[in-house]
Structure formats: structure tokens, C-alpha cells
C-alpha positions in Angstrom: 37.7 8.4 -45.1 35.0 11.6 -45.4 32.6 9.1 -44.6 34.1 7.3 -41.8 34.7 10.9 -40.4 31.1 12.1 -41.0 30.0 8.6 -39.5 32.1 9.2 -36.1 31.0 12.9 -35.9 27.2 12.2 -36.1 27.4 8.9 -33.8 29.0 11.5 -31.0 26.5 13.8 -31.2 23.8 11.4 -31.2 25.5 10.4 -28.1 25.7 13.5 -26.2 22.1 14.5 -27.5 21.3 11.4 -25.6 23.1 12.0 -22.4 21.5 15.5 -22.3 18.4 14.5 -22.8 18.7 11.8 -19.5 20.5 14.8 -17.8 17.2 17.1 -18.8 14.9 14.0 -17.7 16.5 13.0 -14.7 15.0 15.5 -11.8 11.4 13.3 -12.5 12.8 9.9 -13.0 13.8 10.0 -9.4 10.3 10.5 -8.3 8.1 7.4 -7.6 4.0 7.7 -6.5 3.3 6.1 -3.0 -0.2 5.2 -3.3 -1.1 3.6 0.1 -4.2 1.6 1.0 -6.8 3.1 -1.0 -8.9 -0.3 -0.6 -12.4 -0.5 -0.7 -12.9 -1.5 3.2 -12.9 2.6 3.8 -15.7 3.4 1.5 -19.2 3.4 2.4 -20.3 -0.3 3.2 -16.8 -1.4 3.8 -15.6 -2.1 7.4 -13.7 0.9 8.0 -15.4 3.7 6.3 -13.4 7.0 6.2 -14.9 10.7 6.2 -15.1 11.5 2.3 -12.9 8.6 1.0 -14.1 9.1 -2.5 -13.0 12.5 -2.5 -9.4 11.7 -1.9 -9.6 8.9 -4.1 -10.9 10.9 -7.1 -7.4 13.2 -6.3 -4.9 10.3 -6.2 -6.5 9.1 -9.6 -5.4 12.6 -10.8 -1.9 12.3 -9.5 -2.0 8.3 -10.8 -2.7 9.6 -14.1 0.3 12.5 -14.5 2.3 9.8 -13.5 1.4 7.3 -15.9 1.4 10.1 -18.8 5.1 11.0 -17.3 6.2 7.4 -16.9 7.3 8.0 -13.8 7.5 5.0 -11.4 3.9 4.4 -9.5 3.9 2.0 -6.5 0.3 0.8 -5.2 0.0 -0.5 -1.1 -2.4 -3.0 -0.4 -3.2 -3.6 3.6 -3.8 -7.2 4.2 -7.9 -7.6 4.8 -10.2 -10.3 5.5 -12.8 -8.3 3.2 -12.7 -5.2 1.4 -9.3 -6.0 0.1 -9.4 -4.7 -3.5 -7.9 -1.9 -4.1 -11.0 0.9 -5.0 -11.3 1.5 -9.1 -10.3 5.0 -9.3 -6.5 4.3 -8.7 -6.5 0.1 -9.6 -3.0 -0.7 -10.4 -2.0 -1.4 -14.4 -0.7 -4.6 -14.9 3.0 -3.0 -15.0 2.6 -1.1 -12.3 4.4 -2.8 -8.5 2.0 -3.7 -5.9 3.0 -4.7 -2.4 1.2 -6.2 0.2 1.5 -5.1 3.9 1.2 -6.2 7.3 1.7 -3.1 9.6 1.0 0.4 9.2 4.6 1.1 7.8 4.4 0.4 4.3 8.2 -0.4 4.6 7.9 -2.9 7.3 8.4 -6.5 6.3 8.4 -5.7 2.9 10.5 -5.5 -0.3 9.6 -1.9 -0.8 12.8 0.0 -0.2 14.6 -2.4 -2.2 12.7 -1.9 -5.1 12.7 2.0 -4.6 16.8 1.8 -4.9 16.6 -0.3 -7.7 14.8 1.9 -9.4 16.9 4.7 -8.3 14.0 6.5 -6.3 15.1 9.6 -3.6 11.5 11.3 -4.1 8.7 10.0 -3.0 5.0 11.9 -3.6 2.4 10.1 -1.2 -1.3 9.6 -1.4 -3.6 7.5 0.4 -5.3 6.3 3.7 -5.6 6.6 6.4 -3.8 10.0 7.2 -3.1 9.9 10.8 -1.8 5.9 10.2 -0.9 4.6 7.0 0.4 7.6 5.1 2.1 9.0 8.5 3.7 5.8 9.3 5.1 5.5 5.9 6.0 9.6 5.7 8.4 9.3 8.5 9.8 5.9 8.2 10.8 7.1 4.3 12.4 10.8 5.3 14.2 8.4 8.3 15.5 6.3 5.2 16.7 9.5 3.3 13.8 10.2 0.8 11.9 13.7 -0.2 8.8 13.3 0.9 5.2 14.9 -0.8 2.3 14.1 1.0 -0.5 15.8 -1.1 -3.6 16.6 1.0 -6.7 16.2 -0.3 -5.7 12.7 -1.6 -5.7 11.4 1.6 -8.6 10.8 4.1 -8.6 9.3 7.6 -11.6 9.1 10.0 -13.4 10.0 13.6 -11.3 8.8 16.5 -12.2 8.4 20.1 -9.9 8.4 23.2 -11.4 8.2 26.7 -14.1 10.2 26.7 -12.4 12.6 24.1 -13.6 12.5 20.3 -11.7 13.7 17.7 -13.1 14.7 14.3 -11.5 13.4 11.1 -10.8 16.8 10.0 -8.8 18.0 12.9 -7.2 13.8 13.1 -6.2 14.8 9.3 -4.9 18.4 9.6 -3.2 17.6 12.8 -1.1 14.9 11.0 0.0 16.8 8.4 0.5 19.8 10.3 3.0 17.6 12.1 4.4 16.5 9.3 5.0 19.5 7.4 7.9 21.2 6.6 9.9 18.5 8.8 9.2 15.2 7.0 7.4 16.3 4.0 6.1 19.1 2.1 2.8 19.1 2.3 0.6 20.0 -1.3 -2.3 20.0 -2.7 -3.6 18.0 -5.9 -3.7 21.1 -7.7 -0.5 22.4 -6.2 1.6 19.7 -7.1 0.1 19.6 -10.9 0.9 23.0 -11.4 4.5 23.1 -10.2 6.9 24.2 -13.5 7.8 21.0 -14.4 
């Protein structure tokens, strides 16, 4: 009977040790990593070259990689492309890891991407990627429209020099002026070492 007693006492703890432990974990495990279009047709030769795409590249691997070593849930974006589809080394997607292919700039748009963030329970999203002022916009407002938290970090994204009329506008004031518009109403807006060094 002491046994039997012991026995039931120990499972419950195990059990409660178990639910506090998902209780402790669960502020991360309802953040997933938006990695969008990081492709090799915006690097140097490709067809769309950015302004310092290997930069922000570099600064999405590092937010790829916390995630992985959290096992948090990472989703990779790939823009349909003629050429210079691949996505670029420094964030390829592991073989586990969700990839889904787009049509439009809105990375939810005609694909399965919201379903697979509520299956997996996702509210948070933390979004790298390119183009700033398209890709990662588009996908920043249509997401806080849908109910998520939105991250957009900074310096892992990159966009490029646009022209309208007469008018051109350089990627750095294309890329601030996006995010500037962004901030604080559809996202909070980090950098790559900001974000690593929030208390976790």
C-alpha cells in the first residue's frame, strides 16, 4: 500500500513538474521566424540585386540560428523565380524546417501559411528578409491585420534604389521609411543585436 502511495505521489509531481515546465516554456513556443525571400536573385549577379543584401543575410543567419538552438518554429519564403530561385546559403532551410512558395508580395496570399502558423499555435511572429519596402511590409501588415505580434528586425532586411518620375529614392531612405511606418503600429522594430539580447 506504502508503495502504491509513494508510486501516486511521485507520478503527480512528475506531472505538475511537467506542466510547469510547458507553463515556464510557453512565452517562446508561440514565436515562429518569418524568413522571407532571401533568394539569391538580390545578390550581386542575380536579377534584382539589393543594396548590401549579404549584410542582412549574414543577420537573419544569426536570428536562424537562436532559433534553431531554441527550437522555436522557423518558416523560410521562397518568391517564385525564373532564375535566382534558391534560397541564398546563409539561411538554407534544414530539411525539417517549413518552406512555402509564393506568388504575390504577401507571403500569406494564396498560400497555406496561416494555417500552418495556427497549427502550430503561433501569435508571434519575428520577421527577416527582402525586400523591405515589399516583401517583409506586405507580410508585416497583412499578419498584425490577422492578429499576430509582429518583430521586424532591421538590419536583416535590405531592399533597393527606386525611381518614380523623375524622383529617385535611395535604398536607405526606401528602407528606413518602411519601417519608420511600420513601427510601433504594426511591429516593433529591432535590431539583430537587440532582439538577441532581450532577457529571455
Amino acid at each position: 500500500m506504502k508503495r502504491i502511495t509513494f508510486s501516486l505521489v511521485l507520478i503527480s509531481l512528475l506531472f505538475v513538474k511537467s506542466i510547469f515546465s510547458q507553463e515556464i516554456n510557453q512565452p517562446m513556443s508561440n514565436k515562429a521566424l518569418l524568413i522571407i525571400d532571401i533568394q539569391m536573385f538580390y545578390f550581386p549577379g542575380g536579377s534584382l540585386p539589393l543594396v548590401e543584401p549579404e549584410n542582412a543575410a549574414y543577420n537573419a543567419g544569426k536570428i536562424l540560428n537562436y532559433f534553431r538552438e531554441s527550437g522555436m518554429l522557423v518558416i523560410h519564403i521562397q518568391h517564385n523565380s525564373k532564375s535566382g530561385f534558391d534560397i541564398h546559403p546563409l539561411v538554407s532551410p534544414l530539411e525539417k524546417e517549413k518552406v512555402i512558395t509564393k506568388n504575390e508580395a504577401n507571403s500569406f496570399n494564396g498560400t497555406d501559411l496561416l494555417k500552418y502558423l495556427k497549427e502550430n499555435n503561433i501569435s508571434e511572429l519575428i520577421i527577416v528578409g527582402m525586400q523591405t519596402h515589399m516583401c517583409v511590409e506586405a507580410a508585416t501588415r497583412a499578419a498584425y491585420d490577422l492578429g499576430f505580434k509582429c518583430t521586424v528586425i532591421e538590419d536583416a532586411c535590405a531592399t533597393r534604389d527606386l525611381k518614380f518620375k523623375d524622383k529617385l529614392v535611395k535604398a536607405e531612405d526606401v528602407h528606413y521609411a518602411t519601417l519608420s511606418a511600420l513601427n510601433k503600429t504594426y511591429a516593433t522594430i529591432l535590431t539583430t543585436d537587440e532582439f538577441l539580447n532581450i532577457p529571455k
